[in-house]
Structure formats: structure tokens, C-alpha cells
N, C-alpha and C positions, 0 to 999 in steps of 0.2 A: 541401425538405420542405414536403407542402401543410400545414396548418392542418386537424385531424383534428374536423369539425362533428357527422357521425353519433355519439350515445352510444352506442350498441351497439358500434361499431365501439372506442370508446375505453376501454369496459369490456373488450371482448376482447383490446385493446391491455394494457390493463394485469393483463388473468390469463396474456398470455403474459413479460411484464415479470416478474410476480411468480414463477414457473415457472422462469423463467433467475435470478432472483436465489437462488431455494434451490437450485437446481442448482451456482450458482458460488459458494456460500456454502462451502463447502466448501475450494474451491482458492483465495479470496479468504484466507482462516482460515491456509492454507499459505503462500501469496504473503507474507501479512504476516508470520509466522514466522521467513517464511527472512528478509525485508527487516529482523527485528531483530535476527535472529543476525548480519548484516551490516552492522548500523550498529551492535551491542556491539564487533563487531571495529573496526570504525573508528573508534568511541572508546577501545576500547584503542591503538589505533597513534597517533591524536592523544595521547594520554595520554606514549605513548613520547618522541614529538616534542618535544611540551614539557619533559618530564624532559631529554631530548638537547641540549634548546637549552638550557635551564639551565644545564646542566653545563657548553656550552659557554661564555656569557656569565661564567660562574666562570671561566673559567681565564685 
């Protein structure tokens, strides 16, 4: 990756940065969503686990 000297070129760099970032704001917003409905799940399974293991270490 060269080293980007022209400003125009890094102003235009960054209006098409900014253009893909509201574009993906959207499915980034989704992305995240689903990654917390899938790590609530996986803190309830860890939640099971340790109850499980509890119970074992009791008996």
C-alpha cells in the first residue's frame, strides 16, 4: 500500500470511506445483534455448565 501524498486524492479517499461506512452501518447494527443474541446464548450454556458441574462436585 503506497503512502497516499495527494490531498484531494485523500479527501476523496475518505468521502468514499465515509459512503461505505453508512452503507454498512446498517448490517454492522445486524452483525452486532445477532453476535449478542449468540453470546446471551452462550452465557446461558456456560450458566448451565457450572450449575451441571455444581451439582456434580455435590454428589
Amino acid at each position: 500500500m503506497l503512502p497516499i501524498r495527494n490531498g484531494s486524492s485523500f479527501s476523496l479517499l475518505q468521502q468514499r470511506l465515509r459512503g461505505l461506512i453508512v452503507c454498512n452501518f446498517a448490517t454492522k447494527i445486524r452483525f452486532l445483534s445477532e453476535k449478542a443474541k449468540s453470546f446471551s446464548i452462550f452465557l446461558q450454556i456456560t450458566e448451565v455448565l457450572q450449575m451441571e458441574i455444581g451439582a456434580q462436585k455435590k454428589r
